[in-house]
BALOBA-1460 file (C-alpha; in Angstrom, 3 decimals):
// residues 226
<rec num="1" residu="x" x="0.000" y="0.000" z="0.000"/>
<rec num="2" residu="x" x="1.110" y="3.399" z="-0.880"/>
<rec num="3" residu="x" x="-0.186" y="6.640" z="1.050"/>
<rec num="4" residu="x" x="-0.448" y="10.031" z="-1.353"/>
<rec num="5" residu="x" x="-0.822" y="12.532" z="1.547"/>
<rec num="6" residu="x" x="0.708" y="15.959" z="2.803"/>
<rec num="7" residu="x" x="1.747" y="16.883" z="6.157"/>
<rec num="8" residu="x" x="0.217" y="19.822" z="6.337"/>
<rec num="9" residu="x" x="-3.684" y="18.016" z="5.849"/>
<rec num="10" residu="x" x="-5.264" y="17.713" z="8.661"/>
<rec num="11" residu="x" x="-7.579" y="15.091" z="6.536"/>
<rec num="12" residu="x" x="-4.333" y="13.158" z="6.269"/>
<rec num="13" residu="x" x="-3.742" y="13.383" z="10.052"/>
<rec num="14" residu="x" x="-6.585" y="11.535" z="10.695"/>
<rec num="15" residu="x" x="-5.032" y="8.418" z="8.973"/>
<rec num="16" residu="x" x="-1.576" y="9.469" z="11.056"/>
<rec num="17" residu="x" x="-3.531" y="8.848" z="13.964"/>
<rec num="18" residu="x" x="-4.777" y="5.322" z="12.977"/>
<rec num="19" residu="x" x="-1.927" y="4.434" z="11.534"/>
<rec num="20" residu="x" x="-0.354" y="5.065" z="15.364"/>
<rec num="21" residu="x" x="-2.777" y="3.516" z="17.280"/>
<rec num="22" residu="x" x="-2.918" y="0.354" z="15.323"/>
<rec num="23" residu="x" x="1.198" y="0.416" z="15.194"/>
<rec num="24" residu="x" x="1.315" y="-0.024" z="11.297"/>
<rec num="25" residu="x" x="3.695" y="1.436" z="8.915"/>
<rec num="26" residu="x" x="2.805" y="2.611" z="5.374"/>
<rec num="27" residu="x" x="4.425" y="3.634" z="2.327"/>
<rec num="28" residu="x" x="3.561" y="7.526" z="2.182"/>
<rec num="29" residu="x" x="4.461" y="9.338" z="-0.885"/>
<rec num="30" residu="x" x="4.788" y="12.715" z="-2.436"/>
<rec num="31" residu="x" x="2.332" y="14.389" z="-4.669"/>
<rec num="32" residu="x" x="3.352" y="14.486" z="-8.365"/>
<rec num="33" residu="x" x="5.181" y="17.448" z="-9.494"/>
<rec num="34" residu="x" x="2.627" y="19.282" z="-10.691"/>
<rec num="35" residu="x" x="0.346" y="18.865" z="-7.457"/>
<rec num="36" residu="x" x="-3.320" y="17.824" z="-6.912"/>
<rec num="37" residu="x" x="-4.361" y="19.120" z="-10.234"/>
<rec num="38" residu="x" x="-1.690" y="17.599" z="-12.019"/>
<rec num="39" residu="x" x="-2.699" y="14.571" z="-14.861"/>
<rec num="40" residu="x" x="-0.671" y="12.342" z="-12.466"/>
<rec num="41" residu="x" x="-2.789" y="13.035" z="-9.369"/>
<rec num="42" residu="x" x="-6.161" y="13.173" z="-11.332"/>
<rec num="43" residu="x" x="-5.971" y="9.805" z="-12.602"/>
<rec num="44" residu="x" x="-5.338" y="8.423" z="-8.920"/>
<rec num="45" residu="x" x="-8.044" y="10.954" z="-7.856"/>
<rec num="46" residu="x" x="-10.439" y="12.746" z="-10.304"/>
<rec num="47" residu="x" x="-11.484" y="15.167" z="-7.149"/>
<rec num="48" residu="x" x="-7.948" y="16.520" z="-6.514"/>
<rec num="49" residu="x" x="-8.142" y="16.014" z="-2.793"/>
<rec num="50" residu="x" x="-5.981" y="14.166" z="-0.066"/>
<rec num="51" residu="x" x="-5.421" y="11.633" z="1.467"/>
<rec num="52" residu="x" x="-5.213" y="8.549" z="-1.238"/>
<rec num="53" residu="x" x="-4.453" y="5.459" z="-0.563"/>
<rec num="54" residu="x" x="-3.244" y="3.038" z="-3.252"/>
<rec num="55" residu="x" x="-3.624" y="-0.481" z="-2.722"/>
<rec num="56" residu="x" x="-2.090" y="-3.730" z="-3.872"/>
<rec num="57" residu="x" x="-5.137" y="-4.981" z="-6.260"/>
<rec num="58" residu="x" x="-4.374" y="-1.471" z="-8.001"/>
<rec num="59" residu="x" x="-7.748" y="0.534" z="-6.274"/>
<rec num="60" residu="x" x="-7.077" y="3.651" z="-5.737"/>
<rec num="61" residu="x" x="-9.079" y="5.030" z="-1.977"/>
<rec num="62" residu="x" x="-10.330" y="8.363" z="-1.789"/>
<rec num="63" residu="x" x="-11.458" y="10.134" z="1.179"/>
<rec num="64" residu="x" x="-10.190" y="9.857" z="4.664"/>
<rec num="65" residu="x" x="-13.108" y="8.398" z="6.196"/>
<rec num="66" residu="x" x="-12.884" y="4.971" z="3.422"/>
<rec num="67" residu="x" x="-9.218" y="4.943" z="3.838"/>
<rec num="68" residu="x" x="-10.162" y="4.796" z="8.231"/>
<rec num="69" residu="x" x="-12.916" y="2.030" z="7.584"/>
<rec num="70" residu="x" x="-10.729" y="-0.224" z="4.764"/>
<rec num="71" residu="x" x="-7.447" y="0.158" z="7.390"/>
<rec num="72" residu="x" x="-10.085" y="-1.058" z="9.917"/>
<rec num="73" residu="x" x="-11.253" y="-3.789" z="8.236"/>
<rec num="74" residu="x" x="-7.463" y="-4.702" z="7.348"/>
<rec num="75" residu="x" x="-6.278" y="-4.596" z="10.717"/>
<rec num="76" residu="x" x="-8.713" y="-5.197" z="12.806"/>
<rec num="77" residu="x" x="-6.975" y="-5.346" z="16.144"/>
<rec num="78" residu="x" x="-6.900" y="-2.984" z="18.161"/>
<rec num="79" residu="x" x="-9.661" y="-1.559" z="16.877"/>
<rec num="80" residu="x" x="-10.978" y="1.774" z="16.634"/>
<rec num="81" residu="x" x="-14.179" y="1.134" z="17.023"/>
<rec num="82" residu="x" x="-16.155" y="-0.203" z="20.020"/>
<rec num="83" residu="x" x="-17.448" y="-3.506" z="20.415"/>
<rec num="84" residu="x" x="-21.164" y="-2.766" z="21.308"/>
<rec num="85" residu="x" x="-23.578" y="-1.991" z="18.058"/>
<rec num="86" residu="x" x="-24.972" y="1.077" z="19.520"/>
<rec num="87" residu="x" x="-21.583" y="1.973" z="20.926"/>
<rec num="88" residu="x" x="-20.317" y="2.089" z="17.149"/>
<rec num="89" residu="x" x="-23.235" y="3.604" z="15.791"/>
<rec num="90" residu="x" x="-22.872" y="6.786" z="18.006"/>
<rec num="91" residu="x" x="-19.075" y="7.005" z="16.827"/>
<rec num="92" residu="x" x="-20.226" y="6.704" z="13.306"/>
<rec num="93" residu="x" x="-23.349" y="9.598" z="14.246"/>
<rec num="94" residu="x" x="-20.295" y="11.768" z="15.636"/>
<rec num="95" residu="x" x="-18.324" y="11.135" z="12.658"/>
<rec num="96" residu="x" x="-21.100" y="11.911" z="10.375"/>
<rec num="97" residu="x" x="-22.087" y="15.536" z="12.332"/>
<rec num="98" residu="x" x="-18.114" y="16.375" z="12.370"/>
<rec num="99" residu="x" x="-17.924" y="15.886" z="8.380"/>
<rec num="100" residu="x" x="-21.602" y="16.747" z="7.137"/>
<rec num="101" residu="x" x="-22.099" y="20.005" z="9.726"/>
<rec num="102" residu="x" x="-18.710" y="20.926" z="10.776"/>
<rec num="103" residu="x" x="-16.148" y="20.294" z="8.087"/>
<rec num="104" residu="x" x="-18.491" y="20.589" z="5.316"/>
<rec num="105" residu="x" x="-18.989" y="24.780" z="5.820"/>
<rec num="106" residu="x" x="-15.493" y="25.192" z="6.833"/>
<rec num="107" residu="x" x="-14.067" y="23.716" z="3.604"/>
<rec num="108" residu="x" x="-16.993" y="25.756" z="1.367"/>
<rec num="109" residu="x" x="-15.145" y="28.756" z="3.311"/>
<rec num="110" residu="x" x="-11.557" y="28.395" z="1.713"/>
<rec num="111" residu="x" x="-12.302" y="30.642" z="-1.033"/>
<rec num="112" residu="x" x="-12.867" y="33.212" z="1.392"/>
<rec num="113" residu="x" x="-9.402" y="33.047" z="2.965"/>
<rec num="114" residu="x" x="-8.063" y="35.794" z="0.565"/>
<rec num="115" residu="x" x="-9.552" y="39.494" z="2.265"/>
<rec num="116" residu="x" x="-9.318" y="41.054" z="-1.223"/>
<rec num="117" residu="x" x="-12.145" y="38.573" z="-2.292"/>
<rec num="118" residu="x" x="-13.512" y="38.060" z="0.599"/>
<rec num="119" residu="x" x="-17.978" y="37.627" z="0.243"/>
<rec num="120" residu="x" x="-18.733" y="38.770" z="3.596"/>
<rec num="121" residu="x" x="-22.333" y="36.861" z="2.808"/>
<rec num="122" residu="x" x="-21.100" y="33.784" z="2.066"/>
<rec num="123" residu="x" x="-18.589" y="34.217" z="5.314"/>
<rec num="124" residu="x" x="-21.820" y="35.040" z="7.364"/>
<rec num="125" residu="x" x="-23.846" y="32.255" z="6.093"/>
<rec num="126" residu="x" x="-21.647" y="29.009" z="6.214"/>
<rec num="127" residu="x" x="-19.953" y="30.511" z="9.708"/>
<rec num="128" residu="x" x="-23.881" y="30.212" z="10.668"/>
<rec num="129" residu="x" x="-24.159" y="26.747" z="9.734"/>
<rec num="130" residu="x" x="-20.651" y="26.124" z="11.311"/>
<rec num="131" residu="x" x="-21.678" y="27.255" z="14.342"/>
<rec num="132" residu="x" x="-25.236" y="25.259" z="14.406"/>
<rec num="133" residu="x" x="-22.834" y="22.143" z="13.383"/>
<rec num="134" residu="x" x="-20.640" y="22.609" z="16.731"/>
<rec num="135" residu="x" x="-23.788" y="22.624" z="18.582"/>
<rec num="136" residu="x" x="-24.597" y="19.526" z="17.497"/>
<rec num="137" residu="x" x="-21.134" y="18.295" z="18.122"/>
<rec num="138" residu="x" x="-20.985" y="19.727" z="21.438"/>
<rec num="139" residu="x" x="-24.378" y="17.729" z="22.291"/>
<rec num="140" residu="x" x="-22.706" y="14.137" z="21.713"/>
<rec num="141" residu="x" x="-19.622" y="15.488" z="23.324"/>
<rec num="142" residu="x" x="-21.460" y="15.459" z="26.698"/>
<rec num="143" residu="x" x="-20.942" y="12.255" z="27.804"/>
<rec num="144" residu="x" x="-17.517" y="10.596" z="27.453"/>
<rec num="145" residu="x" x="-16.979" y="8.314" z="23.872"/>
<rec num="146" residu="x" x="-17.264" y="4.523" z="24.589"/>
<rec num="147" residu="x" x="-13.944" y="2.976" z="25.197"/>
<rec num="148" residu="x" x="-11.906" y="0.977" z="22.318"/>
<rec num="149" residu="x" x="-9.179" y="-1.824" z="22.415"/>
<rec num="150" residu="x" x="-6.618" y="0.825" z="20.787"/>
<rec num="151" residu="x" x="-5.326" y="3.644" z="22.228"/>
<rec num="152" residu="x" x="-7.145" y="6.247" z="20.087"/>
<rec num="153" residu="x" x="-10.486" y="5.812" z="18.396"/>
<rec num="154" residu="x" x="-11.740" y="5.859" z="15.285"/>
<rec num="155" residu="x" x="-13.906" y="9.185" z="16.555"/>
<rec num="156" residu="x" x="-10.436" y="10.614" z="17.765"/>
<rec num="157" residu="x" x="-8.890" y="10.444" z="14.223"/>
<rec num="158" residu="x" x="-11.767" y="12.441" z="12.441"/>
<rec num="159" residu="x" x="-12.271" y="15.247" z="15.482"/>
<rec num="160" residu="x" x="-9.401" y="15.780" z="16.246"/>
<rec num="161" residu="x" x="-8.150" y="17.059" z="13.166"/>
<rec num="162" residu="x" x="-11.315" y="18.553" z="12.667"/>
<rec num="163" residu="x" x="-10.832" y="20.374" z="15.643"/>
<rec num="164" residu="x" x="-7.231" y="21.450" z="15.070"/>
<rec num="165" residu="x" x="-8.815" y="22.783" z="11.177"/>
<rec num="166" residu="x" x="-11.392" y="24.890" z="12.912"/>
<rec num="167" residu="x" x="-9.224" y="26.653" z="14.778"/>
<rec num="168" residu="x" x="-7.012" y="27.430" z="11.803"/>
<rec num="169" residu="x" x="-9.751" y="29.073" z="9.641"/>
<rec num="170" residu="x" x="-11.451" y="31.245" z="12.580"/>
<rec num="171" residu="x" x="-8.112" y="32.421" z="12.835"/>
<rec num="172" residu="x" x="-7.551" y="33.106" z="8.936"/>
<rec num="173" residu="x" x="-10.643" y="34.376" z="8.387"/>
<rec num="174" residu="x" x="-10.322" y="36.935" z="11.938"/>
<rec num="175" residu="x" x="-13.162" y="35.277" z="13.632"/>
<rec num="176" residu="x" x="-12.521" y="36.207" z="17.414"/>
<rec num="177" residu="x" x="-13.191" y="32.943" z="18.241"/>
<rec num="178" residu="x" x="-13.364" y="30.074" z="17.440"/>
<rec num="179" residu="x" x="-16.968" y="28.408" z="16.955"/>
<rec num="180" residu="x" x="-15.526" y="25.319" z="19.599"/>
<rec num="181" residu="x" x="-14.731" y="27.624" z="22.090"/>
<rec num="182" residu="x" x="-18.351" y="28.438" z="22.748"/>
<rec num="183" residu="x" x="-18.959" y="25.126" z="24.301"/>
<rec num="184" residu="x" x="-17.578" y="23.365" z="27.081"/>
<rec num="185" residu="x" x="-17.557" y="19.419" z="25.894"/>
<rec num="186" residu="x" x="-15.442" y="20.249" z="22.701"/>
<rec num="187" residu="x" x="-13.325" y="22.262" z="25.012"/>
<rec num="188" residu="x" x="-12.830" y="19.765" z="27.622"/>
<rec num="189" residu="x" x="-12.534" y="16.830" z="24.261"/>
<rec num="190" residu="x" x="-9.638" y="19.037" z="22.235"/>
<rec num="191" residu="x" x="-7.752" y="19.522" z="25.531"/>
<rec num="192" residu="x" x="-7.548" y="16.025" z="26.333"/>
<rec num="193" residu="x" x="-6.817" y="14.951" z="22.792"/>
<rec num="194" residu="x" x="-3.935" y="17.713" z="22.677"/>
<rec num="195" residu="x" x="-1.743" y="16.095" z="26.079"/>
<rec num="196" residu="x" x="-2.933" y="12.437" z="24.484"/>
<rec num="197" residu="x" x="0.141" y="10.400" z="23.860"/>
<rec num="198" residu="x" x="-0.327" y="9.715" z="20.089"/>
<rec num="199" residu="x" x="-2.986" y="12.347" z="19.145"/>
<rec num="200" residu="x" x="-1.143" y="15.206" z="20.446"/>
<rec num="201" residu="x" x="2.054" y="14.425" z="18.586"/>
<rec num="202" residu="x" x="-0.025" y="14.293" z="15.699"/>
<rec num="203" residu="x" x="-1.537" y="17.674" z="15.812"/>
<rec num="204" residu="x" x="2.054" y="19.134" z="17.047"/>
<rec num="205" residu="x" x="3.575" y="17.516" z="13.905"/>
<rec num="206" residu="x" x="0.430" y="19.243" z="11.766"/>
<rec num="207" residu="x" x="1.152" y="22.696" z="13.300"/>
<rec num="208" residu="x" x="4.790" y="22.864" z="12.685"/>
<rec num="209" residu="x" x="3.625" y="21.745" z="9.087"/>
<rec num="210" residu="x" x="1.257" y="24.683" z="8.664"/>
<rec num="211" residu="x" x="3.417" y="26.460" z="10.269"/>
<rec num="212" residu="x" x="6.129" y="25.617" z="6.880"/>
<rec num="213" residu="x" x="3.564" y="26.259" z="4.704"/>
<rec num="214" residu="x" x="2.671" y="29.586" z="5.583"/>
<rec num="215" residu="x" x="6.390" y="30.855" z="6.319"/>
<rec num="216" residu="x" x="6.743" y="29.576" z="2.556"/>
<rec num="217" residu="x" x="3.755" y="31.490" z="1.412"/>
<rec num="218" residu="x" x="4.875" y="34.489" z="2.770"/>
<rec num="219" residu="x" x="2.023" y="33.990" z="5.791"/>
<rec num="220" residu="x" x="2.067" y="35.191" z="9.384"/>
<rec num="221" residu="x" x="2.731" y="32.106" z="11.541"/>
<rec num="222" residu="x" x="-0.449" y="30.971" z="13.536"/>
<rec num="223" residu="x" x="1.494" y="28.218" z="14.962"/>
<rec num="224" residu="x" x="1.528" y="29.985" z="18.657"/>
<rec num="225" residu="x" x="-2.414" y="30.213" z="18.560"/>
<rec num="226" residu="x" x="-3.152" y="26.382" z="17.941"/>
């Protein structure tokens, strides 16, 4: 198996954390020269987006939530994922809110990064619906996650990240605050997850990253606010 992923994607993270937990080591490697838009990358993935993960019957795995169930499935001790039905179908409800309410109007808001081009209603509108998906989030925060064989879950590889990416664009986009911040179970959740022993390397590892990227693109660090 071959890994196409960055260090800076906090969608690739969330396999780094698996990956960790499950102690498994694979291939990663670079994106073609001419990036996710190149020819190369396209015929891997038509959508352009990280992570990928190749494997051996020649499949190509979009989407960081597939490449989390197929490792799963692979290596299925320790698991991720908790033993009792219900108990896995409330991870898979979390990991549904995180991607379909959370992450889903934070991506639609990277064209807005730029101030120059900023749409100040689009920015009001899908921080709205950001904010009404952290509520959501917050509510199955309030009681702790059921436990798992490994020593992260499979709902600690997708929020996590999540988490750490929310952060980032309140602060590119000059929020004052962060949507999280407003509520005290994602508060209590991202603090744990940053002293964990293998998430919180993670996330260090993904700051410093960002922290590369921006320095490269001529961007004020935002490393000390993560």
């Amino acid at each position: 198996m071959r890994l196409y992923t960055s260090r800076n994607s906090p969608f690739s993270a969330r396999i780094e954390i698996a990956l960790r937990a499950k102690s498994i080591s694979i291939e990663t490697m670079p994106l073609p020269a001419g990036g996710l838009r190149s020819p190369e990358f396209r015929a891997l993935n038509p959508l352009a987006k990280i992570p990928v993960l190749a494997i051996d019957d020649g499949q190509a795995l979009p989407e960081s939530t597939v490449i989390l169930r197929y490792l799963e499935d692979l290596f299925p001790e320790p698991s991720l994922l908790p033993a009792d039905a219900a108990d896995r179908a409330r991870v898979n409800a979390l990991v549904a809110v995180v991607d379909t309410y959370v992450m889903a109007p934070v991506i639609r808001l990277f064209p807005q990064l730029t101030p120059s081009t900023r749409d100040t209603r689009v920015v009001e509108t899908e921080v709205a619906r950001w904010k009404d998906g952290m509520a959501v989030l917050a509510h199955w925060l309030l009681s702790p996650l059921p436990a798992v064989h490994a020593p992260a879950s499979f709902a600690d590889c997708v929020i996590a990240p999540s988490l750490h990416l929310s952060r980032r664009i309140s602060l590119m986009l000059g929020l004052g605050q962060d949507p999280a911040d407003a509520y005290p179970s994602i508060v209590d959740y991202r603090t744990a997850l940053k002293a964990h022993s293998i998430v919180g390397p993670v996330l260090d590892e993904l700051t410093v990253a960002q922290e590369q990227y921006d320095t490269a693109a001529g961007r004020a660090s935002l490393a000390h606010l993560h």
